[in-house]
C-alpha positions in Angstrom: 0.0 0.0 0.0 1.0 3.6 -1.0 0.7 6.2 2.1 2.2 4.0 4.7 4.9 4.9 6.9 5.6 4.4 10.4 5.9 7.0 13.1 6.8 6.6 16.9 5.2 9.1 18.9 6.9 10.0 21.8 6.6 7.9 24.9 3.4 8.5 27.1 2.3 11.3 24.7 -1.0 12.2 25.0 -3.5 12.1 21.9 -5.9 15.0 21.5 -9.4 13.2 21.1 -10.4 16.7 19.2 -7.9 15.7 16.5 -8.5 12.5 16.3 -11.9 13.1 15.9 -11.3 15.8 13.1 -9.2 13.1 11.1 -12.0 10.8 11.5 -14.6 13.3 9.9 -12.0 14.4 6.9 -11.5 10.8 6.4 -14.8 9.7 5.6 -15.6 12.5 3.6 -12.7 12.0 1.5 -12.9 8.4 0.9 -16.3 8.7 -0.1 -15.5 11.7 -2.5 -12.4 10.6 -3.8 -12.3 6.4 -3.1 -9.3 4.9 -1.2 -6.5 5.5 -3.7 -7.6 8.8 -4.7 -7.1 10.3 -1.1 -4.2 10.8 0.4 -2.8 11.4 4.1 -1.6 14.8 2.7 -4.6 15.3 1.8 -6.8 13.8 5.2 -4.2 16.2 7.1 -5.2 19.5 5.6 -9.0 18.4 5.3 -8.3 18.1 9.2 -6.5 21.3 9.8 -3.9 18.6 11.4 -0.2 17.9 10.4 0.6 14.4 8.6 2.7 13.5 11.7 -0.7 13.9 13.9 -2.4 11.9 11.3 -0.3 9.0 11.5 0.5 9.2 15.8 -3.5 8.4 15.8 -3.8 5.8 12.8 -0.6 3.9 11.8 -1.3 4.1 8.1 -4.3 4.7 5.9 -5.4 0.9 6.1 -6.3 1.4 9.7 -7.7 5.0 9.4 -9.7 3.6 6.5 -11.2 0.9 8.9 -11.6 3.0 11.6 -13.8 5.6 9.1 -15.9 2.8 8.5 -16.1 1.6 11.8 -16.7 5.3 13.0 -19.7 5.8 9.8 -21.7 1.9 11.4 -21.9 3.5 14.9 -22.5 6.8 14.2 -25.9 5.5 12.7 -26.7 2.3 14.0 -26.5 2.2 18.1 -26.1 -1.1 19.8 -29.9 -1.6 19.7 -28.7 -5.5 19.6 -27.8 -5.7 23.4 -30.7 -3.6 24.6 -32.8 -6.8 25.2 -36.4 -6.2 25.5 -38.8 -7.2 28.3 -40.7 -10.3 28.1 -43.5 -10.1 25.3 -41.5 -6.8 23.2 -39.8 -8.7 20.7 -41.9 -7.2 18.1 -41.3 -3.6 18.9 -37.4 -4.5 19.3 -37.1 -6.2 16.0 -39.0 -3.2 14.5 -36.6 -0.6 16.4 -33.3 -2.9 14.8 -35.2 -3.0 11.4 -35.9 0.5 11.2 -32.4 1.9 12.4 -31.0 -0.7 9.8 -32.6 0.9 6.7 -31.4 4.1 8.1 -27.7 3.1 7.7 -28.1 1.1 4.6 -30.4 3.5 2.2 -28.6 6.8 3.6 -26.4 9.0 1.1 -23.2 8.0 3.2 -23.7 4.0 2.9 -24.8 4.4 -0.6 -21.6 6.2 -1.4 -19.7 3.6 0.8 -21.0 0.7 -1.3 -20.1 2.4 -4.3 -16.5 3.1 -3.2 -16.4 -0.9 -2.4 -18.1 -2.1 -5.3 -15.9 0.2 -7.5 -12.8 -1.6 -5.8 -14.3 -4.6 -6.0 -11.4 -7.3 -6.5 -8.5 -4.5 -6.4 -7.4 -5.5 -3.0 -8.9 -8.1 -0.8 -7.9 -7.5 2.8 -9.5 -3.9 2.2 -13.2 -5.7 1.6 -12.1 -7.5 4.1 -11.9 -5.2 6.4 -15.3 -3.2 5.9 -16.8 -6.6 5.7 -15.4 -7.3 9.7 -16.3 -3.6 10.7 -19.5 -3.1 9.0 -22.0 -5.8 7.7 -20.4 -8.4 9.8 -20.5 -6.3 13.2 -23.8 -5.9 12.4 -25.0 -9.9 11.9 -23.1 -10.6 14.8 -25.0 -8.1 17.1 -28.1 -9.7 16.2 -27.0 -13.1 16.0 -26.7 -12.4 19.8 -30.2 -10.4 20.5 -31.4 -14.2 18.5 -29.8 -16.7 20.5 -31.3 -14.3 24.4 -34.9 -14.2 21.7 -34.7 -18.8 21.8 -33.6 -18.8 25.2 -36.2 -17.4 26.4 -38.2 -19.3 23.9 -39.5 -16.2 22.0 -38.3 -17.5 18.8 -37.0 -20.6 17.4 -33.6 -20.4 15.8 -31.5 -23.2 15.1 -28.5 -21.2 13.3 -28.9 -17.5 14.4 -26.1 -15.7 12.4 -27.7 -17.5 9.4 -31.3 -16.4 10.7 -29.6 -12.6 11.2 -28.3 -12.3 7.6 -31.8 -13.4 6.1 -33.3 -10.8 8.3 -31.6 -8.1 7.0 -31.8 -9.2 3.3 -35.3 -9.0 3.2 -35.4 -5.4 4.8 -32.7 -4.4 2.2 -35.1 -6.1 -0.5 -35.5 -4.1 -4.2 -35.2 -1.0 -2.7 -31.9 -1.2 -1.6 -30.8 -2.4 -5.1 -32.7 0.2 -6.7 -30.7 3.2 -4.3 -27.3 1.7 -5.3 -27.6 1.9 -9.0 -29.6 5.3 -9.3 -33.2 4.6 -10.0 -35.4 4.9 -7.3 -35.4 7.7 -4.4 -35.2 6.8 -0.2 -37.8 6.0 1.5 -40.3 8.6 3.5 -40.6 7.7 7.4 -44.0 6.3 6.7 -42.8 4.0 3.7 -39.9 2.9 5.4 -41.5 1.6 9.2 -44.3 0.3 6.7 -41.9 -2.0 5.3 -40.0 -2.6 8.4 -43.3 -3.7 9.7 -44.1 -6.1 7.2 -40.5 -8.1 7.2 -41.0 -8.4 11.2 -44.2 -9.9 11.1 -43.1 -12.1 7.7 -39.9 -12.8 9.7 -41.9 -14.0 13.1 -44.5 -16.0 11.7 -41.3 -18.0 10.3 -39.2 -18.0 13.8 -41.6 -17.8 16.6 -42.3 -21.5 18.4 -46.5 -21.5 17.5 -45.1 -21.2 13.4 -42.9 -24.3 13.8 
């Protein structure tokens, strides 16, 4: 990879979370603007009003600022609704919550760039699809793999393989729509549209999993 280089910062130096948090915003907007080989640390440094020293004493090269712009895009819009288990008797409402903040991420103008950028790249360098894979659509399954396996313990739903059961989930939310965003033809969703839709793939996707359906 061009643009990596390795810099010791000085021992016990502290990092200004302010800058850090600067460099995280320029990056994203950049990569999305430009894609991963047109944007440069250079050129994340001045969008950050930061020097290229700071730039790399926070991320050791652009692979891991790359990640971390990712990482940082996924939490900014989807919270970890996944561990907020419901009471008894709200799985419904919780799977709607998870559905609706889901659609959020995936059909807004930042994701739809994202996927773009990766698609774009698509086969140009593995370990970088790799890595938005682990910090993004991955994350994701895996936080509702876990809401899944509490949802059969408690025997609100049946699920024999629940990362499985969580990718299928959010395939059908992402449906034609989704599709449709990515390639230009179509426009996002109103509110109404989108927890109408939500709705309808948590009620298609519990009469499948809950015990009374099986």
């Amino acid at each position: 990879m061009s643009d990596k280089i390795v810099q010791n910062a000085g021992p016990g130096r502290p990092k200004d979370p302010a800058k850090r948090e600067a460099i995280l915003q320029a990056a994203q907007q950049l990569f999305l603007r430009s894609g991963y080989e047109g944007t440069s640390m250079d050129a994340i440094a001045t969008e950050a009003g930061v020097s290229k020293l700071t730039v790399y004493s926070h991320f050791t090269d652009k692979e891991t600022l790359y990640a971390a712009a990712i990482r940082a895009v996924c939490e900014a819009q989807l919270p970890d609704l996944f561990f907020d288990y419901p009471q008894q008797g709200e799985i419904r409402q919780a799977l709607r919550r998870i559905g609706d903040a889901f659609c959020r991420l995936i059909n807004s103008a930042e994701s739809i760039a994202l996927h773009r950028l990766l698609v774009s790249m698509a086969g140009q360098d593995f370990k970088l699809a790799q890595l938005f894979y682990e910090v993004g659509p991955q994350r994701v399954c895996d936080g509702l793999a876990q809401f899944l396996r509490q949802a059969d313990r408690r025997g609100e739903l049946c699920i024999d393989d629940p990362l499985e059961t969580a990718r299928q989930f959010f395939t059908l939310l992402k449906g034609d729509h989704h599709f449709r965003l990515l390639i230009g033809y179509g426009e996002v969703m109103s509110e109404q549209e989108r927890q109408q839709h939500v709705a309808v793939i948590v009620e298609l996707f519990l009469h499948l999993y809950t015990p009374t359906a099986r």
